[in-house]
Each structure stands twice: as C-alpha cells, then as structure tokens.
C-alpha positions as CSV (number, residue, x, y, z in Angstrom):
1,X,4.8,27.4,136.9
2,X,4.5,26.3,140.6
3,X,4.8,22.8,142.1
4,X,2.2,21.3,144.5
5,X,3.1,18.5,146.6
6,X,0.7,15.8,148.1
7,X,1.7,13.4,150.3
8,X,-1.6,11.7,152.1
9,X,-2.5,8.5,151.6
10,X,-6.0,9.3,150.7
11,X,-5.2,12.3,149.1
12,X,-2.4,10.8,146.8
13,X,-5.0,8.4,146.0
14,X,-7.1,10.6,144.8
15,X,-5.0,12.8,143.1
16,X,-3.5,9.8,140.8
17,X,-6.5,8.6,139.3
18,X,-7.6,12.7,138.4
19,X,-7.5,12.1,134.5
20,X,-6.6,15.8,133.9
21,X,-2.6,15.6,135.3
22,X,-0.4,14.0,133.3
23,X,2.8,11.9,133.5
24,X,5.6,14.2,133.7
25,X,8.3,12.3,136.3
26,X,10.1,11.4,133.2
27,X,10.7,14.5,130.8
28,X,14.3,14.5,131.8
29,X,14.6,11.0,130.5
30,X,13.1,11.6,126.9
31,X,16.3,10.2,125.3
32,X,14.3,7.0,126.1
33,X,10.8,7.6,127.3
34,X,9.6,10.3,124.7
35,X,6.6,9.2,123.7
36,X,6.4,5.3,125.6
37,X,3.3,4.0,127.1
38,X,3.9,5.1,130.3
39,X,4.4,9.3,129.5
40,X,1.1,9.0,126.9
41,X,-1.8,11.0,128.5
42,X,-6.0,10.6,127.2
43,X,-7.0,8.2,124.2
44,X,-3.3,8.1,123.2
45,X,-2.7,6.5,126.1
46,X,-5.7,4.6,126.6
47,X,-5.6,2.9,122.9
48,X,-2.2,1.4,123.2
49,X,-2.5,0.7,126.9
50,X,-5.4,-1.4,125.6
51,X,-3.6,-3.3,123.0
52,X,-0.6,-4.0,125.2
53,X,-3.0,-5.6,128.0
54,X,-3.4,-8.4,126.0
55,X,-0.1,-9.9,126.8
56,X,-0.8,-9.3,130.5
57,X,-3.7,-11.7,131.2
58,X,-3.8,-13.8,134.1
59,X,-3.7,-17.0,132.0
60,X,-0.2,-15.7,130.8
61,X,0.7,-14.7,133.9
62,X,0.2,-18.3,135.2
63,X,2.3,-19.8,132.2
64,X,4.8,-17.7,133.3
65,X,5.0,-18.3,136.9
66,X,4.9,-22.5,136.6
67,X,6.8,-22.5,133.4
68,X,9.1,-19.5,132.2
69,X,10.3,-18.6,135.9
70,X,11.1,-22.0,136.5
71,X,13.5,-22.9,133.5
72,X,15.0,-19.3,134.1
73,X,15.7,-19.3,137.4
74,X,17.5,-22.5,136.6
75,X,19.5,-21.9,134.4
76,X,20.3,-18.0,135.6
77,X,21.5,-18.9,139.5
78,X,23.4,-22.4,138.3
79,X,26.8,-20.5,138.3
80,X,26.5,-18.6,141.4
81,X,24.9,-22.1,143.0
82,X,28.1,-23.5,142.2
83,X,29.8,-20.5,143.8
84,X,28.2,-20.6,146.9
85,X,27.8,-16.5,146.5
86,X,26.3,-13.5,144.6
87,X,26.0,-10.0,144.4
88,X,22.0,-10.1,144.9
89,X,21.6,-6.8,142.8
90,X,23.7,-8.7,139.9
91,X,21.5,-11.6,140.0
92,X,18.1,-10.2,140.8
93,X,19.2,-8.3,137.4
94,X,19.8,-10.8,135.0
95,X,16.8,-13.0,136.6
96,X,14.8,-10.5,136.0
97,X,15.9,-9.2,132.5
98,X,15.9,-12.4,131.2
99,X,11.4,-12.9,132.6
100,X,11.2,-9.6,131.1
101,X,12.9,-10.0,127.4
102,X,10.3,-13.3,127.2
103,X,7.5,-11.1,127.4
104,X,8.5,-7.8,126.1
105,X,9.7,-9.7,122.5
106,X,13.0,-9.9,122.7
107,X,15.0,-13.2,122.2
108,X,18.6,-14.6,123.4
109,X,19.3,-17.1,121.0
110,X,22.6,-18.2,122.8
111,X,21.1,-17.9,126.2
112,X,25.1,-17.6,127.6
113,X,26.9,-15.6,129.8
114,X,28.2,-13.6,127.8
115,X,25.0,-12.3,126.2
116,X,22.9,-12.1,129.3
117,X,26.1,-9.6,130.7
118,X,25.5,-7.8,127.3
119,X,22.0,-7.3,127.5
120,X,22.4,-6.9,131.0
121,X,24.9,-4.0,130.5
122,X,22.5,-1.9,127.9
123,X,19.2,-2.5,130.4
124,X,21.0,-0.8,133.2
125,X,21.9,2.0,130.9
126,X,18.1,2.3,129.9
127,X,17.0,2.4,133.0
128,X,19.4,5.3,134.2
129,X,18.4,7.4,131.3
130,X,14.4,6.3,132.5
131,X,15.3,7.6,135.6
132,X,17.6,10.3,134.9
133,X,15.3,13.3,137.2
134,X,17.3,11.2,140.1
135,X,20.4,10.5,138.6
136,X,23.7,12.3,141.0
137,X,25.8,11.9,137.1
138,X,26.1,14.5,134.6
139,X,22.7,14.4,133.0
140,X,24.0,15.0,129.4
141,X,26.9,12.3,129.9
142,X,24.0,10.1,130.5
143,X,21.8,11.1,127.8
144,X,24.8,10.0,125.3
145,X,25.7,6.8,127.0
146,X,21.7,5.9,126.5
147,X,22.0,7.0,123.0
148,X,25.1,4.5,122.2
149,X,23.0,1.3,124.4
150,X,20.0,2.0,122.4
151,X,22.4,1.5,118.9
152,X,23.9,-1.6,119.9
153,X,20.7,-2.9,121.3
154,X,19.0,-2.2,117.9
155,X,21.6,-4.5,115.9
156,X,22.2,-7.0,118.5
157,X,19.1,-7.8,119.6
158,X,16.3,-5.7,118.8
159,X,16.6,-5.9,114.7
160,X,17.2,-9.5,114.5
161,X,13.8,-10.3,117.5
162,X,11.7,-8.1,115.1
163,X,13.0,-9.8,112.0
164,X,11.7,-12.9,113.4
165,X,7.9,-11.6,114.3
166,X,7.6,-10.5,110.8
167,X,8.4,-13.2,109.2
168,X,6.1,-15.7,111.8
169,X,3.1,-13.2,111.6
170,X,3.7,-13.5,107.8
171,X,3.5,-17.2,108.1
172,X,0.5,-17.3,110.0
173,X,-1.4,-14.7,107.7
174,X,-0.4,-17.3,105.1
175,X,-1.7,-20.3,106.8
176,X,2.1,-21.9,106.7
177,X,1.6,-21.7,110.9
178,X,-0.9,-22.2,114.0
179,X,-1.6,-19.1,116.1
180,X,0.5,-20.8,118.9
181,X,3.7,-20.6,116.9
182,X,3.5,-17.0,116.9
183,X,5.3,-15.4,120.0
184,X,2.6,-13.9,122.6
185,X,5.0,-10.9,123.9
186,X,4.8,-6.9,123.5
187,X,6.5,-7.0,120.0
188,X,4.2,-9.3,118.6
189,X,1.2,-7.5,119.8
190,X,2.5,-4.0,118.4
191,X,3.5,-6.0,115.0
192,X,0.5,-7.5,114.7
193,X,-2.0,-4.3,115.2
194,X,0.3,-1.5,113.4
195,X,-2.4,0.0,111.3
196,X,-4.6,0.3,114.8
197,X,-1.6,2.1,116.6
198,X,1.2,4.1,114.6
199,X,4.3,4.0,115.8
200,X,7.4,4.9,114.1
201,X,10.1,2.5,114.2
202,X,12.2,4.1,116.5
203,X,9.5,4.4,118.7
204,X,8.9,0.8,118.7
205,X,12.2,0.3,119.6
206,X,12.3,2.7,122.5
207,X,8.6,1.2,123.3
208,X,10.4,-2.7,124.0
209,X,13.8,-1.1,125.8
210,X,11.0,1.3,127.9
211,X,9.7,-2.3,129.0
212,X,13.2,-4.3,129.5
213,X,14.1,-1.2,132.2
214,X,11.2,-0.8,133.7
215,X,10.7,-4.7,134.4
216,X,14.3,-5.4,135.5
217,X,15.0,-2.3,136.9
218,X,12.2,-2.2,139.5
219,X,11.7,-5.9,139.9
220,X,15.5,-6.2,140.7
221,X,14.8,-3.3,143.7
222,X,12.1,-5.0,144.9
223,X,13.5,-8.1,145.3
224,X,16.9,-7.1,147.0
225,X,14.5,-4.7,149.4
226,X,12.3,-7.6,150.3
227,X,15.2,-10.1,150.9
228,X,16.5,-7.9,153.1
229,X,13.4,-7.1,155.1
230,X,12.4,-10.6,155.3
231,X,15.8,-11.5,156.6
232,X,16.0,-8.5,159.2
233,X,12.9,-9.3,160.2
234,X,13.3,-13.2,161.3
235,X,16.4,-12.1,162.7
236,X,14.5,-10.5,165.4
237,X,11.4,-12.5,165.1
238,X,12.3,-16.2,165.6
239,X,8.9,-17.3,166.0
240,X,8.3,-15.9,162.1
241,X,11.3,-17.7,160.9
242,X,9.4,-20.7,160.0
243,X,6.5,-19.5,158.3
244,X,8.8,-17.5,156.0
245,X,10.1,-21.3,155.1
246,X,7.0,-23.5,155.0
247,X,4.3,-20.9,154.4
248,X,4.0,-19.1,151.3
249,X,0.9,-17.1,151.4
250,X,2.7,-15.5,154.4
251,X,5.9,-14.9,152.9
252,X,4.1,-13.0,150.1
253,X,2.6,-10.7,152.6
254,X,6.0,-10.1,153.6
255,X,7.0,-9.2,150.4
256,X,3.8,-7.1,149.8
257,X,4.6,-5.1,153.1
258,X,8.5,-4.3,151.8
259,X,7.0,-3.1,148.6
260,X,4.8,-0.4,150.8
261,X,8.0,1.1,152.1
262,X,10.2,0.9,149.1
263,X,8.0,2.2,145.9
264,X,10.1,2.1,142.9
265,X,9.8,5.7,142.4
266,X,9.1,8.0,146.1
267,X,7.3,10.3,144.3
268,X,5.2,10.7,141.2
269,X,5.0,13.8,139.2
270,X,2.2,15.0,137.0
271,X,1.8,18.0,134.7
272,X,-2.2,19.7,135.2
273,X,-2.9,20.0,131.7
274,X,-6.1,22.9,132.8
275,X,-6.9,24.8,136.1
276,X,-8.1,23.0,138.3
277,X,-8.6,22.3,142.1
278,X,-6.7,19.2,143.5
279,X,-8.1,17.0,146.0
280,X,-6.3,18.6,148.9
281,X,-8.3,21.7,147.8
282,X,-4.9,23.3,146.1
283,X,-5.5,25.2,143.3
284,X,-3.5,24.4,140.2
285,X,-3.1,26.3,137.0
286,X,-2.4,24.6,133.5
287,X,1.1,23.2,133.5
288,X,2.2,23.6,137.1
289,X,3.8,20.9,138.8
290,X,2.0,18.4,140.9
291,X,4.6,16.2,143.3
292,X,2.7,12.9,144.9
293,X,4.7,11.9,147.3
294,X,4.5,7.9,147.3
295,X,6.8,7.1,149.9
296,X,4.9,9.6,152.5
297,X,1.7,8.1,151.4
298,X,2.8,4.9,152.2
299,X,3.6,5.5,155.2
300,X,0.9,7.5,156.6
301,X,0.1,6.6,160.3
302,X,-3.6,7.0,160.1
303,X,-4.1,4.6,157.0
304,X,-1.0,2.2,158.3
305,X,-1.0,2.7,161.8
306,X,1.6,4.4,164.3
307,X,4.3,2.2,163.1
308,X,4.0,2.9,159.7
309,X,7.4,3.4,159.2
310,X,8.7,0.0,160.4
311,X,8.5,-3.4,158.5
312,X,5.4,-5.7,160.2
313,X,3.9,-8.1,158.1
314,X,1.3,-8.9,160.7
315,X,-0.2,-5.2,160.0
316,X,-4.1,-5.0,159.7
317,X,-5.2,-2.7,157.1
318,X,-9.0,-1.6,156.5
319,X,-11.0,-3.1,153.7
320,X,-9.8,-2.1,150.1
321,X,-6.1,-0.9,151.0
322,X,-3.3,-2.9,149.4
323,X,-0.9,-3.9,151.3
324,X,1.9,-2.7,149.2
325,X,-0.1,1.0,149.3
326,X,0.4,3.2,146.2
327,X,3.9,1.7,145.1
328,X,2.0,0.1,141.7
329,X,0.4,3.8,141.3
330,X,-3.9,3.8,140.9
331,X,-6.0,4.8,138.0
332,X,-4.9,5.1,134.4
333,X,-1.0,4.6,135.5
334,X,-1.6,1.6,137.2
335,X,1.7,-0.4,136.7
336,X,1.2,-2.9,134.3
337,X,3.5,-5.5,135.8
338,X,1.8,-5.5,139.1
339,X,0.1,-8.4,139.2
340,X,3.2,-10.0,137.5
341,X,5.5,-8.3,140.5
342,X,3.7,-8.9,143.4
343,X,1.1,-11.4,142.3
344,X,-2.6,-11.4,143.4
345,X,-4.2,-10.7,147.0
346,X,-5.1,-13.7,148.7
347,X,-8.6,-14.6,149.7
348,X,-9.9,-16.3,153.0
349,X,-10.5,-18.8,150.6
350,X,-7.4,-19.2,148.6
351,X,-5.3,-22.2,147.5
352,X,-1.8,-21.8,148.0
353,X,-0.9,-24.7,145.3
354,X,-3.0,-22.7,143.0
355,X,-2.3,-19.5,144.1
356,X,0.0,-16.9,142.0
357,X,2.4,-15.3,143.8
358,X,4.0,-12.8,141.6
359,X,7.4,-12.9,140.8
360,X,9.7,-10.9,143.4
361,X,7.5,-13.1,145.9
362,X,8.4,-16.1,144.2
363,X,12.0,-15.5,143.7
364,X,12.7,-14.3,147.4
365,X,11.2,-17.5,148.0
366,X,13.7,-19.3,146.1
367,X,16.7,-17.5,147.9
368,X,15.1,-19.1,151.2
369,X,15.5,-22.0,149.6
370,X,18.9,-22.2,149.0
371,X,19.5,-20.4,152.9
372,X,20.8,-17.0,151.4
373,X,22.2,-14.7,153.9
374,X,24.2,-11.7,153.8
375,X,27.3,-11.9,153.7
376,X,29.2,-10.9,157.0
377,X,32.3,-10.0,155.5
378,X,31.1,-8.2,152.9
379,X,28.9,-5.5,153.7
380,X,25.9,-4.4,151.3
381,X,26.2,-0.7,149.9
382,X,23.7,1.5,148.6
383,X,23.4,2.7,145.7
384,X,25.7,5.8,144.3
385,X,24.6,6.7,141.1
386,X,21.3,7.9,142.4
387,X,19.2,9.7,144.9
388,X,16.7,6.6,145.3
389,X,17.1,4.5,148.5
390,X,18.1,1.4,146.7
391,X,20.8,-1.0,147.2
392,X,24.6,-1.1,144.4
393,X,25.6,-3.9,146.1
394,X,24.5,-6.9,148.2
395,X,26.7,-9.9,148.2
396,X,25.1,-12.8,149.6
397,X,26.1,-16.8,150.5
398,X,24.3,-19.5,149.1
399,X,23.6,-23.0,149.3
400,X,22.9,-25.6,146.7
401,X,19.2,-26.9,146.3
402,X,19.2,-30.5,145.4
C-alpha cells in the first residue's frame, strides 16, 4: 500500500467527489466510528445519508436559529454573564453540545450544571476517540477511556432518550398523539424507519454519540478560531470594527473566511477501493492511501490569491468558490452540519432579518455583543492532546447584555 497526497484546490476538489475512494481518516477511531454515517461508502452510505437528511431541512434549520439557539444560549452563558469571564473553549462546548443533543435525539431533563458538565465530559471523550489518527496520547489508553464514556452515556442518557421515542412513536402509530408531539431529531428518524435501515443497537448508539462529537467538537473549533480572527483582525483594522457590530451579513463572511483557514480536519483520507487514475494523473492501486490535503487546498494562492494564508474578509473569490473552501468537504461527504455551521451564502439580493446565518456565525455574534475580549492576563493556549491547530484554552472577559 502506498499513500498519494493531493493538496490543490482544484485538484482536491476533484478528488473528493471521485465516488470510488472511500472514507478512511477514521479507522483508528473505530472504538466509535465503526460503521457511522460518516465511514459508510456506496448505497450503504447513500440510504441512511438519505434518511438522516430529513432532520436537516432548511425549515428546521430556521426553527433552530430563531428559537432553539436563542433559549440555549440563554440559559448556557447566564453563569459566566454573571462572572464577567470564560474559558471560550469551555463555553463554545457546552453551547454547542447542548444545539447538538436537540437535534441528534438526546434529552437533558434537568437542564443543570451538573448534567451539562456530564454530558459535556463523555462528548469530549467521543470526540478524541473520533479523532484519535491525531491524538499525541496513548492510542489504546484512549480507546478504553471511549469505551467506559460510551457505557455511562448509554444508562444516563442515551437509554432513557430512546425509551422515550418508543413510547411517543407508539402513541402516534396509535392515534393517542399529533405528528408534532413526536421529536423531529436523528433518533426519531432512525426509530421511526428501522425496517428501511438495520442497525443494531449498539450501532445506533454509536450513530447518536458519532453526531454529539462531531457537532460540538468542530462547532466549538470553529467558533473559538473565528472569535479570534475577528478580534485580531479589528485590532488592526479599525475602520472594520464597526461593521463587525452593526453589520451581520459581514460578520458572517468573516466567519466564513476563518473557517477556510481552519478546517476541522487538515487533511482528508480516502481508501481507493479499485485502480484507478486520480485527478492529478497519480495512479492508485486498490487500497492505497489517498491524503487530501484540506488545509493546503485552502490556501492555494492561485484560487485565493497571494495572500492566501492571511485572514481578509474583503477577499474576492471567482464564481462558484465558497468562501470557507473545502473545510465542509464536497460530494457524497459533504458535511451535513454545514449549512447549520456556517449558514447559507448570501445573495446580492438577500435580507439580513431573514437571512440564516448558521450557528458559529451567530454565536460569535453574540460574544460581540456582550464585548468579549481576550483576556490580557491570561493568555490562550493551544491545544495539547492533539496534533490539530486548535485552541485548550481561551479565557475571555465579558460583559452583561441587558
């Protein structure tokens, strides 16, 4: 086996939407991702993909914005409101787990501290075993920590949320309830349509915790990235300091632009599953290794220009690039959360009070709001536990919004 790397923009592109590689970034993590939407390949793949897109329809998506983000946001940032500080990682994180247990199927019934930190603490677990090819920790040390989340998140949250969905779905097949009783989330979906895609329990399980990470995990990224790049960037652009507050359309874009330079993942990997010649004319045999390299792509000079590498929401891209470049990935793998993330493109013709904005926009928004800013006596750190360029740690000051 031989690994191929790619790392155009054009030729990346390309290279993701050829339907003959396969997922394969996430082998290492199987202790989670065996099997989950996001490692299926051909009509596996495509049928439950299918099924799972009914949950993310733009309708939803603007329920979610006006009234789920809202109410959580609320009630989420109220304590660190009151203490006038935050770890933005922390908060991002439990902002963003809680959005993404609404519409993944899992409830919080006491909606407390203390059960948000214990979800909290079995999400970040998931999402180091999800990314566990990066991970600088003992692999196998991981592997069991994953293991022990995934059994406490079975009897503490998981078994009693699917408990529920049964017994509402039974309801509504007996005509005891309306169709808008029953939950519209991931769970409900998979419960609902189990003789149209099998799935063993423990997948199931590992299907809904695959989604909690993967929502939380990137979203939280994304948003302490973009904070940060909007800040840095007034700092040294005045004259952009005041759109950032009164305009949102542009503050979006600025968010857009941080999510080019800081993909979730840098690279993609996929697995040819025949010989065959890539689009950079590389020939691959059955089972090598083919590396995209997103973070490259992203910031290739002749698609974003000779500063590709810098942060400049005022770039002009050519018809039909998005703004945030491959970071969602294109084709078959096309996140599923993007439009949720980053919201949709606007037109020359767009509202802004109708507009959605996507949810790491909106919440970067919100931190404007309440004048977040570093904190200058406690510097941010990066992350430890991994080779990604995210942030561990970035303690901010906050004030109140009235």
């Amino acid at each position: 086996m031989k690994t191929i790397t790619v790392s155009g923009y054009d030729v990346a592109s390309d290279t993701l939407r050829d339907q003959r590689l396969a997922q394969s970034l996430y082998d290492e993590g199987a202790v989670i991702m065996a099997d989950v939407l996001l490692v299926l390949h051909g009509a596996e793949h495509r049928a439950r993909r299918l099924l799972e897109l009914r949950v993310f329809r733009r309708d939803f998506f603007r329920y979610y914005e006006h009234v789920v983000f809202p109410a959580t946001l609320k009630q989420t940032v109220a304590p660190y409101e009151a203490a006038g500080r935050a770890d933005l990682m922390e908060l991002s994180y439990r902002l963003t787990m809680n959005l993404t247990a609404d519409f993944a199927g899992i409830d919080r019934p006491l909606r407390d501290a203390e059960e948000t930190e214990r979800l909290r603490r079995q999400v970040m677990v998931f999402s180091e075993g999800a990314t566990l090819v990066h991970s600088t920790r003992d692999k196998e040390t991981v592997r069991n920590e994953v293991r022990a989340a995934l059994a406490e998140f079975k009897t503490t949250f998981y078994e009693p949320s699917l408990a529920r969905r049964q017994l509402l779905l039974t309801d509504f097949a007996a005509g005891k309830i309306t169709e808008e009783d029953v939950p519209r989330d991931v769970l409900t979906v998979l419960l609902k349509n189990d003789e149209r895609v099998e799935m063993a329990p423990d997948l199931m399980m590992r299907e809904i915790a695959f989604y909690l990470q993967a929502g939380s995990h990137s979203t939280a990224n994304a948003t302490a990235h973009a904070f940060h790049d909007v800040i840095t960037w007034c700092a040294t652009h005045p004259e952009d300091r005041q759109r950032v507050d009164t305009d949102p359309l542009f503050l979006q874009r600025c968010v857009h632009e941080s999510l080019r330079l800081h993909p979730a993942s840098p690279v993609a990997w996929r697995r040819s599953t025949c010989p065959m010649t890539l689009p950079t004319g590389a020939d691959a045999d059955a089972d090598d290794r083919v590396v995209i390299d997103l973070a490259t792509a992203n910031r290739d000079p002749s698609i974003f220009g000779v500063d590709a590498d810098s942060f400049n929401p005022h770039r002009i891209l050519r018809d039909g690039t998005p703004p945030w470049g491959l970071t969602f990935g294109i084709g078959v793998h096309t996140c599923l959360g993007r439009d949720l993330d980053g919201g949709l493109q606007p037109r020359a013709d767009t509202d802004p009070l109708t507009h959605q904005y996507g949810i790491v926009p909106l919440l970067v928004q919100e931190l404007i709001k309440r004048k977040a800013r570093p904190d200058p006596s406690d510097p941010a750190l990066a992350a430890s536990h991994t080779e990604r360029a995210n942030w561990g740690y970035y303690p901010i000051l906050l004030d109140t919004v009235c």
